[in-house]
C-alpha positions as CSV (number, residue, x, y, z in Angstrom):
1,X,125.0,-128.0,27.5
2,X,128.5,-125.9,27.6
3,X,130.2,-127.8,25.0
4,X,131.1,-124.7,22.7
5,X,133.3,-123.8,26.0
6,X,134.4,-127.2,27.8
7,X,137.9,-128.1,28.1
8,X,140.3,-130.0,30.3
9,X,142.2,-127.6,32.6
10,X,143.0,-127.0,36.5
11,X,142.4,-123.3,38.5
12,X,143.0,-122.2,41.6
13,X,140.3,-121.7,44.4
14,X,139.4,-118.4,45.5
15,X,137.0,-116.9,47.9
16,X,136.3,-114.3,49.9
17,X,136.4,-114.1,53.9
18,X,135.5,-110.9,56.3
19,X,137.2,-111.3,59.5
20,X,135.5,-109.3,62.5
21,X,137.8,-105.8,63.5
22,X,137.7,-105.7,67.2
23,X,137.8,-101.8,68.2
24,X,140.3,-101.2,70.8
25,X,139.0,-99.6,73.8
26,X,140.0,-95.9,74.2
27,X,142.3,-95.0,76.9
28,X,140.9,-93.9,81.1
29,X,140.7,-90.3,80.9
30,X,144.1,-88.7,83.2
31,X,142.6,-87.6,86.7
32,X,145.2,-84.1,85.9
33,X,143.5,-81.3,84.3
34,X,144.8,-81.3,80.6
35,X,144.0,-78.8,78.1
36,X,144.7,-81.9,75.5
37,X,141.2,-83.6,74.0
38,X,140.6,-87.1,75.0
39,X,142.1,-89.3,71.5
40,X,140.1,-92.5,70.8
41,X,141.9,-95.0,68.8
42,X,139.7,-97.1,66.9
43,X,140.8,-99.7,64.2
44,X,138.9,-99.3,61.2
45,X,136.0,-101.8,60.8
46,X,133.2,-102.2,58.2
47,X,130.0,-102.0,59.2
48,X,128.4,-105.5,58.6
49,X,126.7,-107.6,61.0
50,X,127.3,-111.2,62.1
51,X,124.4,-112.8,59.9
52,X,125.8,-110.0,56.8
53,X,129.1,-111.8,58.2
54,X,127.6,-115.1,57.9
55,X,126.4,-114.7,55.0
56,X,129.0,-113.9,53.0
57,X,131.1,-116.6,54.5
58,X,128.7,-118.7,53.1
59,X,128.4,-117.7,49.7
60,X,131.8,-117.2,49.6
61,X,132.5,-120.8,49.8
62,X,129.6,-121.6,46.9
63,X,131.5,-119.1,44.9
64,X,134.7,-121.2,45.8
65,X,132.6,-124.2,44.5
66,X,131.6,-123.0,41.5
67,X,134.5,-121.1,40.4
68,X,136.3,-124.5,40.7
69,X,133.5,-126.0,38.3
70,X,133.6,-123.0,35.9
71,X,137.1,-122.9,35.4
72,X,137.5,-126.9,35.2
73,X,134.3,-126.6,31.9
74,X,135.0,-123.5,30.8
75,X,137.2,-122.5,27.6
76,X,138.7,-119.2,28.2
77,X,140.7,-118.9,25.3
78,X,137.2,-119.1,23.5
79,X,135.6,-117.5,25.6
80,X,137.4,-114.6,24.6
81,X,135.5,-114.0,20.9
82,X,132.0,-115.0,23.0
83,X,129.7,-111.5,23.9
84,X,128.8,-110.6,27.6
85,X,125.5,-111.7,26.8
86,X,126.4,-115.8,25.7
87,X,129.2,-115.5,28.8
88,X,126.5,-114.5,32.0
89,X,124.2,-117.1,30.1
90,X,127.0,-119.9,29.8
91,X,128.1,-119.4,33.5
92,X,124.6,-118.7,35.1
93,X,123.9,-122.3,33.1
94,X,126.7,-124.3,34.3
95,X,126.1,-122.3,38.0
96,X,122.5,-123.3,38.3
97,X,123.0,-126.9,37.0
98,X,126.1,-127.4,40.1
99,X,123.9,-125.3,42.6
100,X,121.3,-128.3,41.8
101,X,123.2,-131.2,41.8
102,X,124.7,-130.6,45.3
103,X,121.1,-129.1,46.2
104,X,122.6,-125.6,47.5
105,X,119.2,-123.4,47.9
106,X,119.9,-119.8,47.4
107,X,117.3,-117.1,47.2
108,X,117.3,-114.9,44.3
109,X,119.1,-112.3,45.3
110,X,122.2,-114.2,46.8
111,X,122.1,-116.1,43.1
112,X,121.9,-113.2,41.3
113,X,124.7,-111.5,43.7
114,X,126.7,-115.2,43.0
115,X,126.2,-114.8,39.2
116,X,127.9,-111.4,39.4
117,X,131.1,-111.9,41.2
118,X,131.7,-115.2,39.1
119,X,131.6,-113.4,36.2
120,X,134.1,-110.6,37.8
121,X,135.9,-113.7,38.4
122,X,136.3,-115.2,35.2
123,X,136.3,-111.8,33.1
124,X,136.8,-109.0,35.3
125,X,139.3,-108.2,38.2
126,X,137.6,-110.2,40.8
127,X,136.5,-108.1,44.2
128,X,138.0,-105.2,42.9
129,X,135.2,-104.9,40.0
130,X,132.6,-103.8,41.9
131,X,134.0,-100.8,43.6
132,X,135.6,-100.1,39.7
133,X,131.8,-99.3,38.6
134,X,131.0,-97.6,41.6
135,X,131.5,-93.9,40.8
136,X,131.1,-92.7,44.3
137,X,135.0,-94.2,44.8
138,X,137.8,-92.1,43.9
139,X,140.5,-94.6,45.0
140,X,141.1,-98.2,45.8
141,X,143.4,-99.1,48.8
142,X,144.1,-103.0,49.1
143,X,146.1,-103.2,52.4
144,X,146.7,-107.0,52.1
145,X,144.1,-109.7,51.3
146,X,141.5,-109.2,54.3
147,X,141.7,-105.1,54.5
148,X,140.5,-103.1,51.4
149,X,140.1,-99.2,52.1
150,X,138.1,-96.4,49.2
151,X,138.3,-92.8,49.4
152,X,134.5,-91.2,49.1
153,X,134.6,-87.3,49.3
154,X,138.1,-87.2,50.7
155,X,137.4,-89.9,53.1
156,X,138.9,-92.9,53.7
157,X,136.9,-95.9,54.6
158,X,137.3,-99.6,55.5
159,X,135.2,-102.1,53.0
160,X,133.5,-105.2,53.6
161,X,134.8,-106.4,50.6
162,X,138.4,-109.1,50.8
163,X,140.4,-111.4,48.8
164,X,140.5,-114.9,49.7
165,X,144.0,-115.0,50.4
166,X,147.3,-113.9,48.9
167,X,147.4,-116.2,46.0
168,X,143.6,-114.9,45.2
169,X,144.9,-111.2,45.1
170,X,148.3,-111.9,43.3
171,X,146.4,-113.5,40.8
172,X,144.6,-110.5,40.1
173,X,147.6,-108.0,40.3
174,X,149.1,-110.3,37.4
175,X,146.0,-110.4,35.6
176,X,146.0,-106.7,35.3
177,X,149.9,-106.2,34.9
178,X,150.1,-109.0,32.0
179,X,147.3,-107.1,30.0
180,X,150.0,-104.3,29.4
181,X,153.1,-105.9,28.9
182,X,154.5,-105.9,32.6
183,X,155.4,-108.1,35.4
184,X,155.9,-108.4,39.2
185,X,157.6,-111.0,41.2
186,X,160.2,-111.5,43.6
187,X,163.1,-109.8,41.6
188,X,160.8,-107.1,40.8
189,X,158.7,-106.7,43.5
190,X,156.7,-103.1,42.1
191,X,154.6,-102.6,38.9
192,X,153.0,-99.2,37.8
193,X,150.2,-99.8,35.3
194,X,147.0,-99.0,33.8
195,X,143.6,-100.0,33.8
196,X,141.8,-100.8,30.8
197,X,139.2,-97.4,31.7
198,X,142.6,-95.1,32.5
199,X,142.5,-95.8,36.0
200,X,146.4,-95.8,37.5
201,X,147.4,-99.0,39.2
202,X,150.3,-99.4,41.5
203,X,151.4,-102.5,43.4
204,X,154.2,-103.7,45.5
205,X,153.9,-107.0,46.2
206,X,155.5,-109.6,49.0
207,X,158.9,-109.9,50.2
208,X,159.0,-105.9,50.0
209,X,155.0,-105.9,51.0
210,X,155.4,-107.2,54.2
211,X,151.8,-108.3,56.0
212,X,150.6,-108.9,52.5
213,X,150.5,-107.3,48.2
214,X,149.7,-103.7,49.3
215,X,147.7,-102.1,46.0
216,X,146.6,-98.7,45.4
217,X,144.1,-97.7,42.4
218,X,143.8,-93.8,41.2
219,X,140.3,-93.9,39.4
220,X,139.8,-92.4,36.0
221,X,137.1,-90.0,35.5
222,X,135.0,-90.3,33.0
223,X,133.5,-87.1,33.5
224,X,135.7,-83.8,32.9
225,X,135.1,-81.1,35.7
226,X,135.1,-77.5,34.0
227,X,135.8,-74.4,35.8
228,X,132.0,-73.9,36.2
229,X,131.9,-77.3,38.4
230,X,135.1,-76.7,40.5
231,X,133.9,-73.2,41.5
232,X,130.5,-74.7,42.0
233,X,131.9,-76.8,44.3
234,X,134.0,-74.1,46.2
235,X,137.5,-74.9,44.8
236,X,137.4,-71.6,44.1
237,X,135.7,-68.4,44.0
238,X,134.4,-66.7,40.8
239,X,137.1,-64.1,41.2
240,X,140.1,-66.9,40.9
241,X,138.4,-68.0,37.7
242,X,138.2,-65.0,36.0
243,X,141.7,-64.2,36.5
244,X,142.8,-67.9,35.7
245,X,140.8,-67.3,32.3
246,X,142.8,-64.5,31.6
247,X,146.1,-66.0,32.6
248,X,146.0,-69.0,30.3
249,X,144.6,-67.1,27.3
250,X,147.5,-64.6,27.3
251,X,149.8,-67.3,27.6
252,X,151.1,-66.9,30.7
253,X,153.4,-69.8,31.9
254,X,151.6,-72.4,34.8
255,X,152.8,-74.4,37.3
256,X,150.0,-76.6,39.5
257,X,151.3,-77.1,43.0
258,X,150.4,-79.6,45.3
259,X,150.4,-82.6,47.7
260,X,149.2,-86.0,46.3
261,X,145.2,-86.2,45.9
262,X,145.2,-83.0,46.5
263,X,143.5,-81.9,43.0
264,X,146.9,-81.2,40.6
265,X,145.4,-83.0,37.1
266,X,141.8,-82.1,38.0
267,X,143.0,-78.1,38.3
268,X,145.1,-78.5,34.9
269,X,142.0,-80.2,33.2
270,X,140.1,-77.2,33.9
271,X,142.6,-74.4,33.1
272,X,143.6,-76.3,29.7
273,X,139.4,-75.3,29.0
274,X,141.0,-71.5,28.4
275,X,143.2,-72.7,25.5
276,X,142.1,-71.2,22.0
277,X,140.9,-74.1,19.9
278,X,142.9,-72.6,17.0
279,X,145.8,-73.8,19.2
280,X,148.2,-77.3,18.9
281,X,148.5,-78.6,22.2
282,X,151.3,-81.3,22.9
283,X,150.6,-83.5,26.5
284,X,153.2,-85.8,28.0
285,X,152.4,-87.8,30.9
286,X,153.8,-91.1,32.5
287,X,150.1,-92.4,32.8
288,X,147.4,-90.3,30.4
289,X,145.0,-89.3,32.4
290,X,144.2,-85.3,31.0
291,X,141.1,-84.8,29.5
292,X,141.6,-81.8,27.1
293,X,138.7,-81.1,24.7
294,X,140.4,-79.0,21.9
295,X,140.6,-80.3,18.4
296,X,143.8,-80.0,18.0
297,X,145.7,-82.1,20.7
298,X,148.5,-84.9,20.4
299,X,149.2,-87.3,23.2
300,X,152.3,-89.1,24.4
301,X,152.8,-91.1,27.0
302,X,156.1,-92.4,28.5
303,X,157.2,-96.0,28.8
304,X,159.0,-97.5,31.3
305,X,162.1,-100.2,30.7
306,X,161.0,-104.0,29.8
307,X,162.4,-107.2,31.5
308,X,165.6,-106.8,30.6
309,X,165.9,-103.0,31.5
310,X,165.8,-102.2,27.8
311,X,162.5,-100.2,25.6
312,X,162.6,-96.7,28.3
313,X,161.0,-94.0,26.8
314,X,161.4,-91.1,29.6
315,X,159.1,-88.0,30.2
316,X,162.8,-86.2,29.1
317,X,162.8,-88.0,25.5
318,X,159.0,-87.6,24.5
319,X,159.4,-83.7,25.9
320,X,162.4,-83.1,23.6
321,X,160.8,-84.7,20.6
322,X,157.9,-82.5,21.3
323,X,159.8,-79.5,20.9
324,X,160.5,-80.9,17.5
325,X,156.6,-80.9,16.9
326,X,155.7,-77.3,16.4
327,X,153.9,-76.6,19.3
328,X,152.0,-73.6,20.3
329,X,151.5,-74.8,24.4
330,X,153.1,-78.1,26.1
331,X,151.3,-79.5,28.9
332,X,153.5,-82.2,31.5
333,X,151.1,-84.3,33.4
334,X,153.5,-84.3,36.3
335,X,157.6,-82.7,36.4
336,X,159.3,-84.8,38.9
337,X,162.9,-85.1,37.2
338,X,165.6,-84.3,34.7
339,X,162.4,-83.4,32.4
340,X,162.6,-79.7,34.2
341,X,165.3,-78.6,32.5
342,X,163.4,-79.0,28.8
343,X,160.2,-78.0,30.7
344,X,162.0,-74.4,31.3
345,X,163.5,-74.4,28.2
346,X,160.6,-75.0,26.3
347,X,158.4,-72.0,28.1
348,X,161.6,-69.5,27.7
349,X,161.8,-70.4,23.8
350,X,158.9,-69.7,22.3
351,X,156.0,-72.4,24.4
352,X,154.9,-69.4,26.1
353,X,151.6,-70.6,27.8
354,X,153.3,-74.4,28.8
355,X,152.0,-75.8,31.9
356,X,152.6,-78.9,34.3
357,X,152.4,-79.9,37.6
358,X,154.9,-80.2,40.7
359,X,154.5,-81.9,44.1
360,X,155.0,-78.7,46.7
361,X,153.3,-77.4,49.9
362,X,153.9,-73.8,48.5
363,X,154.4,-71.0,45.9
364,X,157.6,-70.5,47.7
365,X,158.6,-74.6,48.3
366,X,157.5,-75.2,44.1
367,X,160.4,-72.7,43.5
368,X,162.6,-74.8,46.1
369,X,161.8,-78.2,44.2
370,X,162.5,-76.5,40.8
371,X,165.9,-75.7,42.0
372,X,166.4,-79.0,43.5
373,X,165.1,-80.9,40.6
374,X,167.3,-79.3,38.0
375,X,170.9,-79.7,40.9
376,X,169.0,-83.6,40.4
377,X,169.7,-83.6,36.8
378,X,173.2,-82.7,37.3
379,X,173.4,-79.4,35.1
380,X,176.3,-77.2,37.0
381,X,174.8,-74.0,37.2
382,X,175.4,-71.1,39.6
383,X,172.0,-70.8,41.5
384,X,171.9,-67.3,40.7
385,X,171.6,-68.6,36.8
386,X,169.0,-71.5,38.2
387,X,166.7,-69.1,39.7
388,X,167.3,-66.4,36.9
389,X,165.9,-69.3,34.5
390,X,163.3,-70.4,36.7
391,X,162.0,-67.0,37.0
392,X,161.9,-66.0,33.7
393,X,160.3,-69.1,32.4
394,X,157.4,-69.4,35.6
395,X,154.6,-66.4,36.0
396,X,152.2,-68.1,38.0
397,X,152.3,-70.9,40.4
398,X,148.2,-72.2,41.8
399,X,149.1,-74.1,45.0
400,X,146.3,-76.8,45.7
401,X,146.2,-78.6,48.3
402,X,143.8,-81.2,50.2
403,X,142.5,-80.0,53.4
404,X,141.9,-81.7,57.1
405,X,138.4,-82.3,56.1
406,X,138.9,-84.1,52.8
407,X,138.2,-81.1,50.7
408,X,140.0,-80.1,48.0
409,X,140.7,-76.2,47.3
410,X,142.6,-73.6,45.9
411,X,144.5,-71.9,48.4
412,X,146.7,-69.8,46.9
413,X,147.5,-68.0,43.3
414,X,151.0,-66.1,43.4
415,X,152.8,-64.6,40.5
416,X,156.7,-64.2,39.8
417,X,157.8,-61.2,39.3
418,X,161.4,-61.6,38.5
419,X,164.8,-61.6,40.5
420,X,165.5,-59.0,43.8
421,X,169.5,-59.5,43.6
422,X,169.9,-63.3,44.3
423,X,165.9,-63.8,45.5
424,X,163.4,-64.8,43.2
425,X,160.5,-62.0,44.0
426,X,156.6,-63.3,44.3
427,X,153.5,-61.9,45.4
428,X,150.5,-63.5,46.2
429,X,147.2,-62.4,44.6
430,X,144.2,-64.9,46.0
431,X,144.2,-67.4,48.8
432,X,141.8,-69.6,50.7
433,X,141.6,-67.7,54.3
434,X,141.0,-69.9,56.9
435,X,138.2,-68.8,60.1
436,X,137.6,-72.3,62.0
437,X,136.4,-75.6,62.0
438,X,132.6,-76.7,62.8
439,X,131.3,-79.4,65.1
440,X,131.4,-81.4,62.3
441,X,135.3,-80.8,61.3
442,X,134.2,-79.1,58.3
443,X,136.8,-76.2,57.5
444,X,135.0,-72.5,57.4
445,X,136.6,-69.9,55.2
446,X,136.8,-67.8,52.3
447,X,138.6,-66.7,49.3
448,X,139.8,-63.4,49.1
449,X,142.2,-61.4,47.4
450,X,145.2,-60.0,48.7
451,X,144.5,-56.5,48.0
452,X,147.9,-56.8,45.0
453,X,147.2,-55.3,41.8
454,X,148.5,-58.4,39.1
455,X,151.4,-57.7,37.8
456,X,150.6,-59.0,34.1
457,X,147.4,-56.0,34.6
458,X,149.1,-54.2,31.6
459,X,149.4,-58.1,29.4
460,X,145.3,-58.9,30.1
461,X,144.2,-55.4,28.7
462,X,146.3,-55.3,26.2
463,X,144.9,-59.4,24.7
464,X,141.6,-58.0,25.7
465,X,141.0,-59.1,28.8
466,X,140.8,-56.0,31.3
467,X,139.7,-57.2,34.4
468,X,137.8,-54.7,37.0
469,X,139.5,-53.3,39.8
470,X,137.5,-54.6,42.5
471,X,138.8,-58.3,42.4
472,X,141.9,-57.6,43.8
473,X,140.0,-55.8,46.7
474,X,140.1,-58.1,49.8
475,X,136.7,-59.5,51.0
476,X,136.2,-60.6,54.5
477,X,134.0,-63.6,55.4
């Protein structure tokens, strides 16, 4: 039946287990008057019953079955020329002919469920494929084997969904590292990688990883988000975008600012929308994941070492090659090192309109980590000289920045204006103004303006781009 595929061969078990999360009962209320709120502490738990529960236990050991069979019959290396099609058919065939012989009755949708994650097995990345297609998830959490968290809407939330055990999801972590040249073992117990769709993978994995491989999967979207979506979606106000418009297309220099997941790449995707077509565009990121949509783009990509420490390509080398490129605007996925230096550089010779993205809580604290990054790269500079560079090269800093109820927003937009003696000087035009928090934990507010005129007023009218009066007027909510 399955000759085209059979061969001789040997493959570890897997299957899948949920083990029931007991909540831990919250603590007597204090007989004192307290102003503090009662805290419940609840462990995390997926929401499955004991016959769901039962269930899957069940089928996971079928799958276990089967997957044995499959990879004992089943030739991968030919498998690999075969379509999708032939593969589901050859594995439902082989699958239904071992459910009969051991007369297993399953109804159809637990076969048709079993079909699926055998296939994952044999040709995709196991457990993990399923939340991979779901485009609700935004990230991928594998705490261990048993413990698998996703992030919906800014949320974090436990899964039903496990390994088998530690060899099930180290065999998977090397599936996905081997695909791109890497490796992760005892003497090097950390991998960054990516997915096949873009998606970033990192993974640290046992003796370092102590109660199990701890994994963590940034999802690639596959649909850009325009300015027209984020404002839509309150990241910010119409106000913010017509001034951003008119920042980038005079060529003003931009620095995202934020915490991690807190929007950085999604912001720069839909700034770099403002860029003249006419314009060459250079991008250099350590895992490509803009989505620019002019004609005229090239993108690099840095490399880390190889096995024996040799083969790096840093962020540094592909941004000073750049330079060599004639471009009219460099964009850096992310500045986090020696890379600063030719990042200021580049915006104070010529690259005007350059952005990237730093990790900072602030306008104020991006300056901070420019300084410190640059003392980082050992360049002996006075930090007169430093901030001197810094602010000639930097006009606008956008902080975002993930708030307490998993939104992401804009909350503020400042401008550098230069040096006041041995103090860089800033002013803030827009911010996200807070005004409380409903029943629900949803964060109330507003975007306003400051009530500052921009200092670059003079630089939009002039590129024709004279924006009215009234946005920098401050609303109130």
């Amino acid at each position: 039946m399955f000759s085209r595929y059979k061969k001789d061969a040997k493959a570890n078990p897997v299957q899948a287990k949920t083990a029931p999360v007991a909540p831990t009962a919250a603590a007597p209320a204090a007989e004192s008057v307290t102003l503090r709120k009662p805290v419940k502490l609840e462990r995390a738990k997926a929401s499955a019953s004991d016959k769901d529960r039962k269930r899957k236990e069940r089928l996971a050991e079928i799958k276990l079955e089967l997957h044995r069979e499959l990879l004992d019959n089943l030739n991968l290396a030919a498998l690999e020329k075969a379509s999708e099609a032939d593969l589901r058919s050859e594995i439902t065939s082989i699958s239904t002919e071992v459910l009969q012989e051991r007369a297993i009755v399953l109804n159809r949708q637990e076969r048709d469920q079993l079909f699926k994650e055998l296939y994952n097995e044999v040709t995709g990345l196991g457990p993990l494929e399923t939340l991979l297609q779901d485009d609700s998830v935004n990230d991928i959490l594998v705490n261990g084997p048993q413990q698998i968290f996703v992030e919906r809407s800014g949320k974090l939330e436990l899964t039903d969904i496990t390994f088998k055990d530690e060899k099930h999801l180290l065999r998977i972590i090397d599936k996905i590292v081997s695909a791109v040249g890497r490796r992760v073992d005892e003497s090097n117990p950390y991998v960054d990688a990516r997915l096949a769709d873009g998606s970033r993978f990192n993974a640290m994995v046992p003796p370092i990883a102590v109660d199990g491989s701890l994994v963590s999967i940034r999802k690639f979207k596959k649909d850009k988000l325009g300015i027209d979506d984020l404002v839509n979606f309150g990241a910010f106000s119409e106000e913010m975008a017509a001034y951003l418009q008119a920042a980038v297309a005079t060529r003003l220099n931009v620095i995202v600012s934020g915490g991690t997941g807190s929007g950085k790449t999604t912001t720069l995707n839909a700034l770099s929308s403002f860029i003249d077509n006419a314009e060459r565009i250079l991008t250099i990121e350590d895992t490509a994941e803009l989505q620019l949509q002019q004609t005229h783009v090239g993108r690099m990509e840095s490399r880390p070492p190889n096995v024996e420490g040799k083969g790096e390509v840093s962020p540094r080398d592909c941004l000073k090659n750049a330079l060599r490129m004639r471009p009219d605007r460099i964009i850096v996925g992310e500045t986090r090192g020696e890379e600063v230096i030719d990042m200021l550089q580049a915006m104070n010779t010529g690259h005007d309109g350059s952005m990237t993205t730093i990790h900072a809580n602030s306008a104020r604290d991006g300056v901070s980590r420019l300084e410190n990054m640059i003392a980082m790269a050992g360049i002996e500079m006075p930090l007169k000289a430093v901030r001197s560079q810094i602010s000639s090269a930097v006009n606008l800093i956008v902080q975002a920045s993930r708030l307490q109820d998993g939104s992401r927003r804009m909350t503020s937009i400042t401008e550098i204006t230069g040096m006041e003696g041995d103090v860089i000087s800033m002013q803030e035009i827009f911010r996200f103004q807070r005004t409380g928090l409903t029943p629900e934990n949803k964060i109330i507010g507003h975007y306003t303006a400051t009530g500052v005129r921009s200092h670059f007023s003079e630089r939009f009218r002039m590129w024709g781009y004279d924006l009215p009066a009234h946005i920098y007027e401050p609303t109130v909510g």
